[in-house]
C-alpha atoms as a printed R data frame, in Angstrom:
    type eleno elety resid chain resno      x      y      z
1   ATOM     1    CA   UNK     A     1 35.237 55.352 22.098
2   ATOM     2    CA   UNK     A     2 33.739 57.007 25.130
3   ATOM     3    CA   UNK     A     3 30.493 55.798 26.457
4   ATOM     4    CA   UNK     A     4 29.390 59.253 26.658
5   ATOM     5    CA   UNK     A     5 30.593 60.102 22.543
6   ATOM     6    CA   UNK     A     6 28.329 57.009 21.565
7   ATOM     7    CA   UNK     A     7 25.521 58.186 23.375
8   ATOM     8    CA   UNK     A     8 26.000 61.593 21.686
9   ATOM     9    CA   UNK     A     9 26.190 60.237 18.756
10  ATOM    10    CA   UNK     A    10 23.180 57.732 19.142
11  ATOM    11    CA   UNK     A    11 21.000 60.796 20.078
12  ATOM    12    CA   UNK     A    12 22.078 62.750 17.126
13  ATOM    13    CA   UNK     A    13 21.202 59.834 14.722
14  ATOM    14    CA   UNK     A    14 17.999 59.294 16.232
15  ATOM    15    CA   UNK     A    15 17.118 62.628 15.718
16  ATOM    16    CA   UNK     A    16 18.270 62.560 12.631
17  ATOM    17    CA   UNK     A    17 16.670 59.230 11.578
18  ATOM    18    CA   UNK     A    18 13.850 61.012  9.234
19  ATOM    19    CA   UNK     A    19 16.541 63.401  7.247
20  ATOM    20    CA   UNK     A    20 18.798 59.742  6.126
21  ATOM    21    CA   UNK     A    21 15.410 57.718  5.697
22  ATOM    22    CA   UNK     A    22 14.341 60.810  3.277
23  ATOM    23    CA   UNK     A    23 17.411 60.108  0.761
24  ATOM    24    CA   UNK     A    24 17.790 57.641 -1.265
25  ATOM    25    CA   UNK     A    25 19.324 53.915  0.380
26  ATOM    26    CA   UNK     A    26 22.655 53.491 -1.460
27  ATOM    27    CA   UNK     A    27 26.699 52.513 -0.984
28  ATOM    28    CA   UNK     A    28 28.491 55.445  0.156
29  ATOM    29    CA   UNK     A    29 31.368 53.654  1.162
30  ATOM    30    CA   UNK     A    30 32.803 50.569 -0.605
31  ATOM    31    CA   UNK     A    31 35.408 50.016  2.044
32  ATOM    32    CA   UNK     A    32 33.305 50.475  4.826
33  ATOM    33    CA   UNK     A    33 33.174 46.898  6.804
34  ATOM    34    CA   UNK     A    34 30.385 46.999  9.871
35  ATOM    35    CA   UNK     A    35 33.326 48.244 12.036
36  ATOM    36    CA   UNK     A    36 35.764 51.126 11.887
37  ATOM    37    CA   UNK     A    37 38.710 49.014 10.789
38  ATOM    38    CA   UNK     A    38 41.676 51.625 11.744
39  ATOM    39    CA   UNK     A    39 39.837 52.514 14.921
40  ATOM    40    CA   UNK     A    40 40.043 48.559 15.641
41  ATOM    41    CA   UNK     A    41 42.934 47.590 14.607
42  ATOM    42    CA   UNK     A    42 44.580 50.357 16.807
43  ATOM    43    CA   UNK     A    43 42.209 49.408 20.155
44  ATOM    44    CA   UNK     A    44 43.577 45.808 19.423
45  ATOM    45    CA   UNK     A    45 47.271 46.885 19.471
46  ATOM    46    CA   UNK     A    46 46.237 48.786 22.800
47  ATOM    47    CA   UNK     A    47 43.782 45.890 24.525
48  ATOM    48    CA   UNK     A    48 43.922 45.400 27.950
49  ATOM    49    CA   UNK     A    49 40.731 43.586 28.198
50  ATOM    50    CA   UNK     A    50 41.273 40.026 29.518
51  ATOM    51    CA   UNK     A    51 38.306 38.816 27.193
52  ATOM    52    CA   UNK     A    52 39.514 40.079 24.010
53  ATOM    53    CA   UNK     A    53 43.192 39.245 25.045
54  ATOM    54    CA   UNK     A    54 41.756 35.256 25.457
55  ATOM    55    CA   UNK     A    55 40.111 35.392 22.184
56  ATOM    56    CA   UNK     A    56 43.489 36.619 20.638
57  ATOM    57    CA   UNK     A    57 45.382 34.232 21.998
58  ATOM    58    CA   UNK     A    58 42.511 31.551 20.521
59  ATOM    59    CA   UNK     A    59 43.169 32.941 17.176
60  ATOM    60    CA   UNK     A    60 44.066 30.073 14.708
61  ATOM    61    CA   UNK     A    61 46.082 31.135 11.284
62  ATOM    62    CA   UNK     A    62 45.155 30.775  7.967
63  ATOM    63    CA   UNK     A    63 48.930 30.010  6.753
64  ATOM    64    CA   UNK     A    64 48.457 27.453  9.305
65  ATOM    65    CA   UNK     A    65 45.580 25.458  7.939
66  ATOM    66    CA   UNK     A    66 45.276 23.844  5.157
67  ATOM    67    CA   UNK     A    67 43.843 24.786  1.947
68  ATOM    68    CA   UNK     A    68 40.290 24.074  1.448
69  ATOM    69    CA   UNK     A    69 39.792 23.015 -2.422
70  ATOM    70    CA   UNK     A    70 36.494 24.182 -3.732
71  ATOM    71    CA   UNK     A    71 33.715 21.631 -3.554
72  ATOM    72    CA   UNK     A    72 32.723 20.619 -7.798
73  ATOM    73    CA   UNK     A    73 29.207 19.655 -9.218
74  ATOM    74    CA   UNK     A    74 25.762 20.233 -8.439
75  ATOM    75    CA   UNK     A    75 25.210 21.624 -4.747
76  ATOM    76    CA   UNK     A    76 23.264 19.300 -2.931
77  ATOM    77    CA   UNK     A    77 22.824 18.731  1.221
78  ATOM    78    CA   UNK     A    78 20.861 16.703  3.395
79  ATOM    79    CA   UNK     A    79 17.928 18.944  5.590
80  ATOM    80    CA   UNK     A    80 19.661 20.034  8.980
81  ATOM    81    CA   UNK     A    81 16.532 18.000 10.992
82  ATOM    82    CA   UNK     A    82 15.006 14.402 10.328
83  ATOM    83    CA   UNK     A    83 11.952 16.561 10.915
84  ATOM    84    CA   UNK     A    84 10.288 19.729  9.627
85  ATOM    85    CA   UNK     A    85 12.303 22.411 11.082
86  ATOM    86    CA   UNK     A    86 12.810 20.499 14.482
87  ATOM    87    CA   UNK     A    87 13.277 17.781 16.607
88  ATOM    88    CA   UNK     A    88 16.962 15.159 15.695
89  ATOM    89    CA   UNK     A    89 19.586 16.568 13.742
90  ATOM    90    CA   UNK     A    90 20.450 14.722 10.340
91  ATOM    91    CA   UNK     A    91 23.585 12.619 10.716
92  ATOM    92    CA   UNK     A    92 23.830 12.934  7.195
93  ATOM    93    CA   UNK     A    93 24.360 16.917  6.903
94  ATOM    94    CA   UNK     A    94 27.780 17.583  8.901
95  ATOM    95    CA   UNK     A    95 29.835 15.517  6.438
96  ATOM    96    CA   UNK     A    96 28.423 17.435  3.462
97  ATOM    97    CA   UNK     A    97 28.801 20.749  5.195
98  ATOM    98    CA   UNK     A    98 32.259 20.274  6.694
99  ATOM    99    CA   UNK     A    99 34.198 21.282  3.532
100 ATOM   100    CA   UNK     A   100 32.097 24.593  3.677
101 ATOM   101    CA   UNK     A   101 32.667 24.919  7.510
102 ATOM   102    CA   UNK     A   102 36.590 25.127  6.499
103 ATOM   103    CA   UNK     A   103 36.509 27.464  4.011
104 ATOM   104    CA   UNK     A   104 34.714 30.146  6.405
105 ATOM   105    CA   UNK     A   105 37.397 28.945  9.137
106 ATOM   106    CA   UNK     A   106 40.426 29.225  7.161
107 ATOM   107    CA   UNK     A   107 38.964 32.812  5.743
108 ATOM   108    CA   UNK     A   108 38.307 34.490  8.792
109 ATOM   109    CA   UNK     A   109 41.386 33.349 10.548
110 ATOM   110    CA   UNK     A   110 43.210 35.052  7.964
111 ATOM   111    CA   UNK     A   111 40.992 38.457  8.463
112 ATOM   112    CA   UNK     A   112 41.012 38.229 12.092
113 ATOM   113    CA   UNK     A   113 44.659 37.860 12.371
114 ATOM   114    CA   UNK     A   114 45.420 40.789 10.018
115 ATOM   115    CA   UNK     A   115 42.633 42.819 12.221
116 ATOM   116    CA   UNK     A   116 44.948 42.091 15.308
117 ATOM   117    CA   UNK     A   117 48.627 41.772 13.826
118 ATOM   118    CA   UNK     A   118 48.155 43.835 10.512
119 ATOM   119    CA   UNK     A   119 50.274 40.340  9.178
120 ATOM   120    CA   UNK     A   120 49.855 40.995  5.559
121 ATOM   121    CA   UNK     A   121 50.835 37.198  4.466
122 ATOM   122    CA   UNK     A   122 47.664 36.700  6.937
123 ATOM   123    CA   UNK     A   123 45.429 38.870  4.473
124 ATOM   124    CA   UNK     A   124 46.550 37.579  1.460
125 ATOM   125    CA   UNK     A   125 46.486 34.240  2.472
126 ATOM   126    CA   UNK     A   126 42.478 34.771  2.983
127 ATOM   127    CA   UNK     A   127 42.435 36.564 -0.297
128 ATOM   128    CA   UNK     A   128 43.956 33.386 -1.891
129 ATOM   129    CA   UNK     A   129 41.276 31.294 -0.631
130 ATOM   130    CA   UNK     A   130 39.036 32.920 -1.363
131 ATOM   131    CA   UNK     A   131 39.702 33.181 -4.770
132 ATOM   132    CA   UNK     A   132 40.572 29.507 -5.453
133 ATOM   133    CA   UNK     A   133 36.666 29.078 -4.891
134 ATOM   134    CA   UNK     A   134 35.949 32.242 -6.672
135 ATOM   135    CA   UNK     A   135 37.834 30.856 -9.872
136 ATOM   136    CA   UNK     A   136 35.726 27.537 -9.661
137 ATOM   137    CA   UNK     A   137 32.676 29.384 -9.186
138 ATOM   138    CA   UNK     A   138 31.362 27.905 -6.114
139 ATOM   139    CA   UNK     A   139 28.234 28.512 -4.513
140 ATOM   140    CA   UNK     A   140 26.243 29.407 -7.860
141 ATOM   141    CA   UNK     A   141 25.217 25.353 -9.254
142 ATOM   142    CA   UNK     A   142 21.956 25.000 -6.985
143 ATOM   143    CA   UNK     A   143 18.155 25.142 -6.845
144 ATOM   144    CA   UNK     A   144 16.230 25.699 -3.552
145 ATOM   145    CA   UNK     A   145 13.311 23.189 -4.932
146 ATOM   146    CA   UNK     A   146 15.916 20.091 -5.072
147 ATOM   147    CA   UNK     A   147 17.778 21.315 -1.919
148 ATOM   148    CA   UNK     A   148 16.970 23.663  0.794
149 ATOM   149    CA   UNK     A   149 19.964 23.452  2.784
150 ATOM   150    CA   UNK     A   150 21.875 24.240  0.133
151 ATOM   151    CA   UNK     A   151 20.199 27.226 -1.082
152 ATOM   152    CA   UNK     A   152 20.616 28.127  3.298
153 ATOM   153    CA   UNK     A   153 24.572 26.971  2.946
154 ATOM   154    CA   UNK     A   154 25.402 29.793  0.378
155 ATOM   155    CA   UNK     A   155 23.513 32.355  2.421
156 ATOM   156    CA   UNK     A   156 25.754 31.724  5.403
157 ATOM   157    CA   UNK     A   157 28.995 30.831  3.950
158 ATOM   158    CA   UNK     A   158 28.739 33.807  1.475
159 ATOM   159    CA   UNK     A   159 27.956 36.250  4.583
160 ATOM   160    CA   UNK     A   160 31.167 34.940  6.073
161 ATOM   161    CA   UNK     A   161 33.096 35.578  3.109
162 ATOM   162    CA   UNK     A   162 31.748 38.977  1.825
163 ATOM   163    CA   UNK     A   163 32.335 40.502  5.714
164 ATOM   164    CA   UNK     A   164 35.900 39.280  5.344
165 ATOM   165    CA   UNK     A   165 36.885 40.694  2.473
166 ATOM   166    CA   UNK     A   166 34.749 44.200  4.000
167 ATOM   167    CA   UNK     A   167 38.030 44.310  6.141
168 ATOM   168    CA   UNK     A   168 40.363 43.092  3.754
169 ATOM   169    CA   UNK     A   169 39.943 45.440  0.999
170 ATOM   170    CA   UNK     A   170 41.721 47.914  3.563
171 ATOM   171    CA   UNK     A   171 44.966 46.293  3.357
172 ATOM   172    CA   UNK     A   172 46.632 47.621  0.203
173 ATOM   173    CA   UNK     A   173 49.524 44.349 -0.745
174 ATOM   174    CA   UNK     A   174 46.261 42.208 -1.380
175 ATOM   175    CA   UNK     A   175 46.177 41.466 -5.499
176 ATOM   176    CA   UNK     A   176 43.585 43.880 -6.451
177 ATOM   177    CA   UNK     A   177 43.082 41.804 -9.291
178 ATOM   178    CA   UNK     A   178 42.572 39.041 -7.094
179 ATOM   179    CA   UNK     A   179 39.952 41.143 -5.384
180 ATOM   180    CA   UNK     A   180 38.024 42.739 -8.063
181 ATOM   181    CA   UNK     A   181 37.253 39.306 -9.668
182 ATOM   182    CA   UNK     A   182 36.503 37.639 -6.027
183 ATOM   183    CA   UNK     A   183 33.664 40.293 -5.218
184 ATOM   184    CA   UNK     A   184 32.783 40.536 -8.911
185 ATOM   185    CA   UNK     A   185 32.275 36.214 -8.008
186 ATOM   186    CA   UNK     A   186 30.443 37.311 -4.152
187 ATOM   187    CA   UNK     A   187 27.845 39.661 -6.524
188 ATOM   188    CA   UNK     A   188 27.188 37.006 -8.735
189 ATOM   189    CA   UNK     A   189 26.535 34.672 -5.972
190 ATOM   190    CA   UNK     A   190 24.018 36.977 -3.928
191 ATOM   191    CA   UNK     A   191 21.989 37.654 -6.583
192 ATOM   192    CA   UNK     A   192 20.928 34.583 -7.339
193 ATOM   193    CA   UNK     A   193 19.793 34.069 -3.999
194 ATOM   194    CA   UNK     A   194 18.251 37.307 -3.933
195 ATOM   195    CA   UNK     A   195 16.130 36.045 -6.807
196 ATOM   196    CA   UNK     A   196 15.418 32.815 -5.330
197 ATOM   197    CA   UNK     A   197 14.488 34.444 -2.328
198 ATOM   198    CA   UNK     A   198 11.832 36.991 -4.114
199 ATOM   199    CA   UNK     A   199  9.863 34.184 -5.741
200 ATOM   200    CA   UNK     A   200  9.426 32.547 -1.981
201 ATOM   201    CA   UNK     A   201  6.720 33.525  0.508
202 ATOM   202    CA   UNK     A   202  9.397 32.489  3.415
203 ATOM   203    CA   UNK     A   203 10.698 35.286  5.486
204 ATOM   204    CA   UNK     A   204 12.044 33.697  8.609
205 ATOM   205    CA   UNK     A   205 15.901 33.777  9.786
206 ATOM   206    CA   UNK     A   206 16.887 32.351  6.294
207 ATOM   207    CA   UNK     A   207 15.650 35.886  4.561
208 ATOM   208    CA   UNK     A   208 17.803 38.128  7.346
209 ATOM   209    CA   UNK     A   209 20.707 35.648  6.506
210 ATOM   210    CA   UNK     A   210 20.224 36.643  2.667
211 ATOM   211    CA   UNK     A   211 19.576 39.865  3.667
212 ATOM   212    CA   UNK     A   212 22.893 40.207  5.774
213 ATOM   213    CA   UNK     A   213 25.189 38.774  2.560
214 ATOM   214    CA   UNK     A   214 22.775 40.788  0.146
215 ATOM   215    CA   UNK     A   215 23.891 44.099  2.141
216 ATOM   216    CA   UNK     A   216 27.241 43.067  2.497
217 ATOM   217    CA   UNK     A   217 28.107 42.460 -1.112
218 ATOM   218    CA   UNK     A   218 26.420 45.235 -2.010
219 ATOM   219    CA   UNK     A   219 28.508 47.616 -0.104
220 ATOM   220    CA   UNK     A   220 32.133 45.604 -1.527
221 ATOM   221    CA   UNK     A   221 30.883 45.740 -5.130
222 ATOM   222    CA   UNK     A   222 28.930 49.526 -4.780
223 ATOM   223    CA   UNK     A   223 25.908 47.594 -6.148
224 ATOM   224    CA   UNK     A   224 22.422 49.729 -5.234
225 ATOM   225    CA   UNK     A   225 20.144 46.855 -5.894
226 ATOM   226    CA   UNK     A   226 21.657 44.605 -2.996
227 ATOM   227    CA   UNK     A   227 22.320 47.142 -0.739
228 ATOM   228    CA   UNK     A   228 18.939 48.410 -0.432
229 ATOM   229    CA   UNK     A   229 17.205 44.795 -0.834
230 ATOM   230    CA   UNK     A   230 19.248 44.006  2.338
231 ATOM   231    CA   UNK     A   231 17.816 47.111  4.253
232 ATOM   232    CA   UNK     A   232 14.424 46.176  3.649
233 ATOM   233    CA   UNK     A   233 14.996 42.705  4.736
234 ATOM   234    CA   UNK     A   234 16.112 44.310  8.302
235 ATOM   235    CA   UNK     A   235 12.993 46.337  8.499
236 ATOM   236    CA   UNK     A   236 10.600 43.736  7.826
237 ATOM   237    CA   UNK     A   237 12.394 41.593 10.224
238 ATOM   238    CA   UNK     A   238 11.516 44.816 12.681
239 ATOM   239    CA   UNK     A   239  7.897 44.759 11.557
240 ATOM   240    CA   UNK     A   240  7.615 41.582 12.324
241 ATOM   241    CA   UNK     A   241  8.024 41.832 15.829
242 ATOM   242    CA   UNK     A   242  5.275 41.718 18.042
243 ATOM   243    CA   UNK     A   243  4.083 43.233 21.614
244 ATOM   244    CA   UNK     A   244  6.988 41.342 23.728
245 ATOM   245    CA   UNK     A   245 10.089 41.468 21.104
246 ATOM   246    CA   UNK     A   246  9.295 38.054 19.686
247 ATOM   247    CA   UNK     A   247  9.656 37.016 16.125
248 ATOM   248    CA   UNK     A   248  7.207 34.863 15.561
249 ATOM   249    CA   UNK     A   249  8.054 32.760 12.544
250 ATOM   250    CA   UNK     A   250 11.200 31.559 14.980
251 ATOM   251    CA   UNK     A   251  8.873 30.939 17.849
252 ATOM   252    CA   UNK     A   252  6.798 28.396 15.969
253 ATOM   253    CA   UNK     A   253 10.441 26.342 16.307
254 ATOM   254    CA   UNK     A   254  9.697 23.967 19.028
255 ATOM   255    CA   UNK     A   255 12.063 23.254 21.262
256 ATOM   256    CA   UNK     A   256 13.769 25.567 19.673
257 ATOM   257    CA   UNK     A   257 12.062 28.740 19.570
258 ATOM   258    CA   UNK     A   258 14.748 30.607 22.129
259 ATOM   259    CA   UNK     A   259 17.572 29.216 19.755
260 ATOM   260    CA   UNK     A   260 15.891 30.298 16.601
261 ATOM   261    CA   UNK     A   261 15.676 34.254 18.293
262 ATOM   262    CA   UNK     A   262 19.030 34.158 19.143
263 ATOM   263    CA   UNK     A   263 19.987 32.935 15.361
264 ATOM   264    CA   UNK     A   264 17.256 35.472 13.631
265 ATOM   265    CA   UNK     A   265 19.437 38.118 15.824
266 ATOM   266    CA   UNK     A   266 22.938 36.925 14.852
267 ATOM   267    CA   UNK     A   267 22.274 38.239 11.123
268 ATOM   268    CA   UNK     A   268 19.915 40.939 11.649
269 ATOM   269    CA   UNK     A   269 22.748 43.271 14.107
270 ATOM   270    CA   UNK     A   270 25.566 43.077 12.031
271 ATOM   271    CA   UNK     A   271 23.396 43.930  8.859
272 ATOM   272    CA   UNK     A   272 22.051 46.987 10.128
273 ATOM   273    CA   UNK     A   273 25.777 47.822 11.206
274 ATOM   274    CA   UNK     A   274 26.390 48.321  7.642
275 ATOM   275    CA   UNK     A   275 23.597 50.529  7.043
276 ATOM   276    CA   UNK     A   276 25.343 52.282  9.624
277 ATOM   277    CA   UNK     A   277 28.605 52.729  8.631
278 ATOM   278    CA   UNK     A   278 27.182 53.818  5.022
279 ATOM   279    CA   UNK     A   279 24.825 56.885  6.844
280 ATOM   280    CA   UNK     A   280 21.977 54.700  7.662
281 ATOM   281    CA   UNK     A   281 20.899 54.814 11.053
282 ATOM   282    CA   UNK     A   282 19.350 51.409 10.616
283 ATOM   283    CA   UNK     A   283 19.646 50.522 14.005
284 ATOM   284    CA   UNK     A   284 17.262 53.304 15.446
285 ATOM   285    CA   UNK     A   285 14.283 52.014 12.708
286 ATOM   286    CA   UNK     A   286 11.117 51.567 14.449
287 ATOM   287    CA   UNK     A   287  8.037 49.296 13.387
288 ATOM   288    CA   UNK     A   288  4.874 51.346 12.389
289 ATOM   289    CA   UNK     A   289  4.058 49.194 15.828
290 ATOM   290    CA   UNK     A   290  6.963 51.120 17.602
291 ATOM   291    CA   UNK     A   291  9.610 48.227 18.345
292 ATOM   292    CA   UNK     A   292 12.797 47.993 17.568
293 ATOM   293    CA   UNK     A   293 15.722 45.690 17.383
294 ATOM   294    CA   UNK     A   294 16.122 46.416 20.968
295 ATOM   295    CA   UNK     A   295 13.045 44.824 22.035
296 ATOM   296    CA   UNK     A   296 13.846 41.658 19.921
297 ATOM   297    CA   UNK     A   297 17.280 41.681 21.869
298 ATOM   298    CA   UNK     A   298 15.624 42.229 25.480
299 ATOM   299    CA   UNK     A   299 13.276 39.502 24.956
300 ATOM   300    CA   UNK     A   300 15.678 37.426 23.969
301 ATOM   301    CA   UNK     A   301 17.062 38.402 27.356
302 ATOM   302    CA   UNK     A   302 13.872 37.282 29.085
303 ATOM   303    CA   UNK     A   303 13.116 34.444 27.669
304 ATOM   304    CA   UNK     A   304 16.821 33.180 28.964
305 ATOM   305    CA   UNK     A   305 15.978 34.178 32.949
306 ATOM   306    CA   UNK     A   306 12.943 32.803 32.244
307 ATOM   307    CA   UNK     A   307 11.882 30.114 29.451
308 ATOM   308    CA   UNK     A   308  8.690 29.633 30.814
309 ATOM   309    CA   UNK     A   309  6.987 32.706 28.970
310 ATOM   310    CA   UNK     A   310  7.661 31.055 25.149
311 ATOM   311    CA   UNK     A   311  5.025 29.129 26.342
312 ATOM   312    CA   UNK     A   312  2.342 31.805 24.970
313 ATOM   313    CA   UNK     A   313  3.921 30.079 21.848
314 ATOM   314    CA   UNK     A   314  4.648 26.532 21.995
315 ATOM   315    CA   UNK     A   315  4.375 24.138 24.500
316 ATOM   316    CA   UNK     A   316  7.480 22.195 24.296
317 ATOM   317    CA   UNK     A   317 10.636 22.379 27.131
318 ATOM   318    CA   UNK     A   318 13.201 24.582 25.549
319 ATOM   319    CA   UNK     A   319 16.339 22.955 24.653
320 ATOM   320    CA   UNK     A   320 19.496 25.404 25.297
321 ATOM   321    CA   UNK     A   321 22.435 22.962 26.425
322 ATOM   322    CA   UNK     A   322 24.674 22.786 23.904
323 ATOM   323    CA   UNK     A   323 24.497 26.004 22.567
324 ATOM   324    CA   UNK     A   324 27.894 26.995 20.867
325 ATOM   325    CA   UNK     A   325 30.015 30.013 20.892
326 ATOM   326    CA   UNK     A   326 27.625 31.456 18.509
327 ATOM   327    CA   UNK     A   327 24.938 31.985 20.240
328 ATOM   328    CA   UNK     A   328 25.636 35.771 22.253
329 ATOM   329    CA   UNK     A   329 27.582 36.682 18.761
330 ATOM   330    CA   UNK     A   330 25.275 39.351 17.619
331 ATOM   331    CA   UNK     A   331 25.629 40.888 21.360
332 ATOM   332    CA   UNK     A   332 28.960 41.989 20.858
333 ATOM   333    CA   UNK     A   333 28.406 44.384 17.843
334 ATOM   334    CA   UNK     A   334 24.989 44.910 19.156
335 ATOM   335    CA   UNK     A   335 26.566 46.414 22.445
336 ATOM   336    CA   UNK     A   336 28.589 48.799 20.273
337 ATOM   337    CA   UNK     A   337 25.443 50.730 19.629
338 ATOM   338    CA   UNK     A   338 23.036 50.038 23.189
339 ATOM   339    CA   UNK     A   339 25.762 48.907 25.932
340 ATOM   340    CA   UNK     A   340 23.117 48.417 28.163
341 ATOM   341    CA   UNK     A   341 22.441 44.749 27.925
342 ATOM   342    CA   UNK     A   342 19.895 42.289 29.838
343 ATOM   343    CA   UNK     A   343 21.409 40.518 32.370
344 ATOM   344    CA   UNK     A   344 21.338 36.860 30.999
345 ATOM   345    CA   UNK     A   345 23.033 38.533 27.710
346 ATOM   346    CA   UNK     A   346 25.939 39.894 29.741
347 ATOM   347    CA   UNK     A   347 26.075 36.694 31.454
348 ATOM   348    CA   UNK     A   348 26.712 34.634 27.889
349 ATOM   349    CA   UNK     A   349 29.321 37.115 27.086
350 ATOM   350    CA   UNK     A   350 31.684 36.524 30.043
351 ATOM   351    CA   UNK     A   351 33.585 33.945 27.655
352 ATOM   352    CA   UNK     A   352 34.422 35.141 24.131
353 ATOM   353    CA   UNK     A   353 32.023 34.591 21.126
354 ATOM   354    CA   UNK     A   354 32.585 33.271 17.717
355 ATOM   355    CA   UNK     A   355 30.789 32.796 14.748
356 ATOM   356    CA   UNK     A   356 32.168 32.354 11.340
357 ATOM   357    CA   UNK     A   357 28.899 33.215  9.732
358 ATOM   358    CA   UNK     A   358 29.656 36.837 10.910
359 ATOM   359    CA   UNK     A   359 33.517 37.173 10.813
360 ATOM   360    CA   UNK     A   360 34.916 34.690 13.259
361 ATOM   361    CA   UNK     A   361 35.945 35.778 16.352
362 ATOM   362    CA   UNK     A   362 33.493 38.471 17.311
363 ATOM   363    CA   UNK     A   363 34.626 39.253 20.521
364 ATOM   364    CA   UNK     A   364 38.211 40.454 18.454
365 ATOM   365    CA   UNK     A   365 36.015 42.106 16.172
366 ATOM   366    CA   UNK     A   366 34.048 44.310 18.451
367 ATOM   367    CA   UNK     A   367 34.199 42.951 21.665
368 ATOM   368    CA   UNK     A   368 31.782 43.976 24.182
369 ATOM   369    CA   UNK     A   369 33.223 46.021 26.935
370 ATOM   370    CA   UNK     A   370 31.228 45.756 30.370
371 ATOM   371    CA   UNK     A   371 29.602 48.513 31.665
372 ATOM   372    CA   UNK     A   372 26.369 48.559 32.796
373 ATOM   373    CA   UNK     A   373 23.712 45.928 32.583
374 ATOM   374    CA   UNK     A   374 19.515 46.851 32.358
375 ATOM   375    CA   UNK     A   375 17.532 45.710 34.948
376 ATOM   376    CA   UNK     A   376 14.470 43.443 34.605
């Protein structure tokens, strides 16, 4: 699409912002993902972007790799930190977490592959996994008060399953049997962390994550009551910014605190691309302070050319080596809608992005597309 039809379009929605915000919040679309699925899979077949050719050729296959047998008993994982919220990671966590880590893998290789090849033993081969876990009713036997990560583990892994089957449900040899009891499962699964969530007064990163698979299995199961609970997630994460595009809650992480933007951001974009593609100009909503998600993304921008300014909230050296493919995700589907992009942003995009959490491999989801960059 044209950068001049997108910037039609983004003026029409804008103006149009307080006609949608006057109806009623609800699924339009059940087979809406937070992309036009035909549209991609036909600028896929066409790409002659070297990025987006590198990422397809990274592409691993879920007939490939191995099935991942749902985890059995009572959900419970080691905190991510030794600490509260910072410092050493937990040795203890990644062997816990790896069985979940392959799941998301071997689902979204399936989806991405089908998004690029159409492959329909690809698709159903996602499908299948998904269900096994489905059938043994993963991600439900938990409780928040005995363990947090756990309660965090079904927010992320169920995001990364629910925006996988948003594309899959377009391909028509997938078991619809197989489907209608996997997102009857996903529903199941976000509502009870939509409950847990409502009896907790924390409303960092963790409540856009819930927010992001709350939307998202609304919109694959037509259910109201998610779908709209996810939208006002996003616009409280909005609200919450304050005069320089900082959120706070992730600035009071330490080290951190540059990390923790870019990870508040990485569920936040795709969930209001959702709302979009069900009539919701979601990405234009404005604080009764005036920002928007684009001044969360520009600081974010900042803060990269120049850590030096979190220090109006913490004093500690920021720690950004190490940072995975992950962490310019949200950029990609976030350039879809504002291709102007801070400089440091563009920079982390040169080399394709992934993120299971939000579909895999971004970059062959909606890769960003260079064009031009906004100027500090």
């Amino acid at each position: 699409m044209g950068i001049l039809t997108r910037s039609l379009q983004l003026c029409i929605a804008t103006l149009l912002w307080f006609t949608y915000a006057a109806h009623a919040e609800h699924v339009s679309n059940p087979k809406a993902s937070y992309i036009d699925v035909r549209q991609r899979h036909s600028a896929l077949a066409h790409n002659k972007d070297a990025r987006t050719a590198e990422a397809i050729a990274s592409l691993n296959f879920c007939s490939k790799l191995p099935s991942v047998a749902p985890p059995t008993g009572r959900m419970i994982i080691p905190p991510h930190y030794l600490s509260e919220g910072h410092g050493p990671v937990n040795p203890a966590e990644a062997p816990v977490t790896r069985v979940y880590g392959s799941f998301e893998h071997r689902v979204t290789a399936g989806m991405n592959q089908w998004l690029v090849t159409a492959n329909k033993q690809e698709a159903q081969c996602a499908q299948q996994q998904i269900d096994a876990w489905a059938q043994a009713g993963t991600l439900l036997d938990y409780d928040p008060n005995e363990s947090s990560q756990a309660w965090y583990q079904v927010e992320w892994t169920l995001s990364s399953i629910a925006i996988s089957q948003s594309v899959l449900v377009n391909e028509s040899s997938v078991d619809s049997a197989l489907i209608k009891r996997d997102i009857a499962w996903m529903n199941k699964v976000a509502h009870r962390t939509m409950e847990f969530d409502k009896s907790r007064t924390q409303k960092n990163n963790h409540h856009y994550w819930r927010g992001l698979a709350a939307i998202v299995t609304g919109v694959i199961s037509s259910d109201d009551e998610l779908f709209t609970w996810g939208v006002a997630t996003y616009k409280q994460a909005i609200d919450e910014l304050d005069q320089r595009g900082a959120l706070p809650q992730e600035m009071a992480r330490h080290e951190r605190a540059i990390h923790y933007q870019s990870f508040a951001l990485q569920p936040l974009v795709p969930l209001a691309a959702f709302a979009e593609h069900q009539g919701i100009p979601l990405m234009h909503y404005r604080s009764p302070s005036g920002r928007t998600i684009t001044d969360a993304v520009n600081f974010f921008g900042q803060a990269l050319a120049d850590p030096s300014i979190i220090k109006a909230y913490t004093p500690e050296e920021q720690l950004l080596e190490g940072e995975g493919k992950d962490f310019f995700a949200f950029a990609e589907i976030y350039s879809s809608y504002f291709p102007q992009l801070p400089p440091t942003v563009v920079k982390g995009l040169e080399k394709p992005t992934f993120a299971t959490r939000i579909g895999g491999s971004t970059t062959v989801i909606d890769g960003y597309i260079p064009t031009t960059v906004l100027r500090k």
